[in-house]
N, C-alpha and C positions, 0 to 999 in steps of 0.2 A: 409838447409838454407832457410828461409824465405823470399818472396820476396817483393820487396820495397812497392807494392801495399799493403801487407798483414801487410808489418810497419806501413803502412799511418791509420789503422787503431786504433793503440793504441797510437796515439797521446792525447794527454791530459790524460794518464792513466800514478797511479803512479807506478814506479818500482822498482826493485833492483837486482842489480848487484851480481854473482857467478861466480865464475871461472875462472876471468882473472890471466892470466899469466905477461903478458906485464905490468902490470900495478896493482900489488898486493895492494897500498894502496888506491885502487877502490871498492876493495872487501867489499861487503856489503852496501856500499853508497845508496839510495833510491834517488829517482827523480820525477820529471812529465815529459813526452817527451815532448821533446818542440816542435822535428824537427826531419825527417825521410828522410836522403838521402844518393844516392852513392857514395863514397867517395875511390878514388885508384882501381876503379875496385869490391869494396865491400860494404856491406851495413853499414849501421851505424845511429846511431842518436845521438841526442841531448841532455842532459839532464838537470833541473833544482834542484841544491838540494836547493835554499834558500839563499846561498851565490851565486848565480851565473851559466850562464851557461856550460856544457864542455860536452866535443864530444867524444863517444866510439866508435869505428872502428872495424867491424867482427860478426856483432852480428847475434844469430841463435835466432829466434822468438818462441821457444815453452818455453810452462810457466815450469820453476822451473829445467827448462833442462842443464847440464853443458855442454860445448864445450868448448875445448885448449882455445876460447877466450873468450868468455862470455856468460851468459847466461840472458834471464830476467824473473823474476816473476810477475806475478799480484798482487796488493794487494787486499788484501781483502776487502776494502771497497771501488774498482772501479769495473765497467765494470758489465759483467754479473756476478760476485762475488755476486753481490746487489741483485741476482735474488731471491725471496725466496724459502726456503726446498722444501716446497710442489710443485712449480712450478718445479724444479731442480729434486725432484724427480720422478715426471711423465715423466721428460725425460728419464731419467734413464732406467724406466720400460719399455720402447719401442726401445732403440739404444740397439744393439748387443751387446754379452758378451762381445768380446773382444773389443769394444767399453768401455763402461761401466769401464772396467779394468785400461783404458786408462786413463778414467777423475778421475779416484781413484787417480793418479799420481799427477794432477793439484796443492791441495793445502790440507790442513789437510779438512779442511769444506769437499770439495768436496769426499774425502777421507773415511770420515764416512758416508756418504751417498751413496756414490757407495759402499761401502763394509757391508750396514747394514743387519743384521743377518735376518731378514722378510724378506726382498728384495729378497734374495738368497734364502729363503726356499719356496718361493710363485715359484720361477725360478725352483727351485728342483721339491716340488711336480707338477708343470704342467709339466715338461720334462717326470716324472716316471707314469702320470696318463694312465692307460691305457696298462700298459705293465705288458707284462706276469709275465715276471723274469726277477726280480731286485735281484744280490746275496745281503746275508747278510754284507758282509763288507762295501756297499756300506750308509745304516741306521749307522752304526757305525762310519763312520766318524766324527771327533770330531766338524767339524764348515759346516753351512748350506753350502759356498761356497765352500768346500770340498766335500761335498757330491754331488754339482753340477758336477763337474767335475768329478769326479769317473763315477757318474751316465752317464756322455755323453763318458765314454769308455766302457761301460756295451754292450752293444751291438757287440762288436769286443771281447769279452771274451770268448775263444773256452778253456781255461783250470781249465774249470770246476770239483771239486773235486769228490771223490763217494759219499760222506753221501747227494749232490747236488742230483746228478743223480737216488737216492735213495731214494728220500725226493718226488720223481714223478708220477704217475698213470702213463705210456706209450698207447696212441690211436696206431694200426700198422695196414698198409696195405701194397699188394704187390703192387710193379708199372707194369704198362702193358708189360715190356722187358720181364718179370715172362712166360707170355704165358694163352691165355684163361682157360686151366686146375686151374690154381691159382685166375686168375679174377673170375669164375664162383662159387667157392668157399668162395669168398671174401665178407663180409658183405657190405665195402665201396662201392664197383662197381656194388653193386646189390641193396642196400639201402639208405636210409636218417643218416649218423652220425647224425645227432643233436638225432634221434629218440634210441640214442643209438647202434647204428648198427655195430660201427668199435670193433675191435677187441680190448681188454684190458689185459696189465700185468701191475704187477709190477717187479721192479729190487731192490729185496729186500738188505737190507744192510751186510744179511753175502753171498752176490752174490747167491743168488736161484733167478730162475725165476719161478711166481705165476701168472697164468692166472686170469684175474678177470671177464672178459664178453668175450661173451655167456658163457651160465651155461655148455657145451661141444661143442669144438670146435675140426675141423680136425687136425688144425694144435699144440693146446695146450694136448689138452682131457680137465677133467673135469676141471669146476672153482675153484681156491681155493685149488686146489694140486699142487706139486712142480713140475716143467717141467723142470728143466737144470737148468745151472747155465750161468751166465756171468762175466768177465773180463774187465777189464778196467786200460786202460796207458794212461796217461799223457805224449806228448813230450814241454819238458820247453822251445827246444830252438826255435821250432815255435810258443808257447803256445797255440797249441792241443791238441784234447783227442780224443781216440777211443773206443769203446766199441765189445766186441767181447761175442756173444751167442751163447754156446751150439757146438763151434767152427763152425760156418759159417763162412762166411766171415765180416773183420772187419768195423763198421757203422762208419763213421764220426761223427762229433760233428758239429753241426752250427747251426746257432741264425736267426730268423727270421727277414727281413729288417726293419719291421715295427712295431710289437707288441715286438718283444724281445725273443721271445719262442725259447724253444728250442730243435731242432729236430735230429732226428742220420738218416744217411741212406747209403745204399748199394748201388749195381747196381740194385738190386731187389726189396730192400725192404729199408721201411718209417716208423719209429716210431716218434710218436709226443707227448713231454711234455704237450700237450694241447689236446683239442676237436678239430679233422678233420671238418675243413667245408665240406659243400656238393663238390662230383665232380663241378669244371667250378664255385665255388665263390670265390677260393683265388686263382689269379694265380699265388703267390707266390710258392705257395704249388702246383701245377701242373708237373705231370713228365720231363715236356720240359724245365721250370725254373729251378728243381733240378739237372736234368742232366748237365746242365752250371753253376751250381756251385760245384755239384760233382768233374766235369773235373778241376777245377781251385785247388781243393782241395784235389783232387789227386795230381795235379801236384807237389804240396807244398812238401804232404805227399813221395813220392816217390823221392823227393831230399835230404827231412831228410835221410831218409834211406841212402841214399847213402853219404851221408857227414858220418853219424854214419859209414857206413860199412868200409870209406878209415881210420878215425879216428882210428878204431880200428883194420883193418890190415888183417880182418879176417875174415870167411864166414861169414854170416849173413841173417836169414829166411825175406823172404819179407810175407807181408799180399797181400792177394789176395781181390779185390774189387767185 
């Protein structure tokens, strides 16, 4: 409900009338307000159609809005309606989405200019610049402002397919819980990634793991031969993935807060869809940030399990983190 203050101000604005109940042969009628006052405890105004003045009782102030009693619209050719496109749409460009959605509702005008197809692909690509992974469904969306909206759930997206997970180079380091023996071994804890230094596979698509950097390593052997295999499940009903190498224990699946990327990790061990910054420049990526989101993500993971294990009645293997 609108208040008498906020009536006072579409005085001299022409209107029209939706939604009465009381008073169905009101329906539709247009006016100028003459008069904005309280009336039985509610609000109401006044209206002028041309023959005369008369009085509607109940009225809710949003444009084009219906309520059990009335509703009113702006016309088009008062008020800020008169503003023009271009000014109307630099607003646009700078009030919030779900702003912007709002004044889509207002009137047809305002309608196609909150919803025009550039507006929302200019909103699309600054949202997606800059990020690692964007899935493919999210380009396939059939309308720019579809595409926004996908795009702003991409980031909470942990049920990533294999041909995804596959489509990847993997950077892998240990984390320090591993024990000096693995750090002093480690390219990351000893070197510059950017200079190349982190360890590389891939997670090829009939499940072989392929080292790809250093040309031999402790942990792989040589580059470019086949070292194991990995696994990979999907849980739909928390929309999760894990991935399991060589039968170690199984990595999580999680998205980077800021770029989008996407990394798996153990209690031990960090694989990264991307280039490892140096130790101490992302503390995204830092053991003591991981570990609190491990924990949160185990927790998750370790209640599916057990909803699956009552569901079906009967023993059932846990993964070990």
């Amino acid at each position: 409900m609108a208040s008498l203050l906020h009536l006072q101000s579409w005085k001299g604005q022409r209107v029209e009338l939706q939604g009465l109940q009381a008073r169905l042969d009101l329906n539709g009628k247009s006016g100028r307000v003459v008069k904005c006052f309280s009336a039985e405890g509610r609000l109401a105004v006044t209206l002028d159609d041309g023959q005369g003045p008369f009085k509607v009782k109940h009225v809710n102030a949003k444009p084009r809005s219906v309520t059990p009693s009335v509703a009113i619209a702006l016309d088009s050719t008062s008020g800020i309606s008169m503003m023009p496109d271009e000014v109307l749409g630099i607003i646009l460009d700078r009030i919030s989405t779900n702003t912007t959605l709002q004044a889509a509702l207002v009137c047809r005008g305002w309608c196609a200019l909150a919803l025009d197809e550039m507006r929302w692909e200019t909103r699309y690509n600054s949202l997606i610049r800059g990020k690692r992974h964007v899935g493919s469904h999210v380009a396939a969306a059939p309308t720019a402002l579809r595409r926004y909206h996908t795009a702003r759930r991409e980031p909470a997206r942990l049920d990533l397919c294999a041909a995804e997970l596959a489509s990847f180079e993997w950077c892998m380091r240990f984390k320090s819980n591993r024990g000096p023996q693995f750090m002093e071994l480690d390219p990351w804890w000893n070197g510059d990634p950017g200079q190349g230094g982190t360890l590389k596979l891939k997670l090829r698509a009939d499940q072989v793991v392929v080292p790809l950097r250093p040309a031999e390593s402790h942990f792989w052997g040589p580059a470019g031969q086949e070292a194991g295999h990995w696994e990979f499940r999907v849980h739909p009903e928390e929309k999760s993935s894990e991935v399991r190498v060589n039968g170690f224990p199984s990595l999580l699946l999680s998205r980077h807060p800021e770029h989008w990327g996407v990394f798996l990790q153990s209690d031990g061990v960090l694989l990264t869809a991307f280039e490892m910054a140096p130790k101490g420049c992302d503390p995204c990526m830092e053991d003591e940030a991981l570990e609190a989101g491990l924990g949160s993500a185990r927790n998750a993971y370790l209640q599916s399990q057990m909803r699956r294990y009552r569901m079906r009645g009967n023993a059932m293997g846990f993964d070990e983190y």
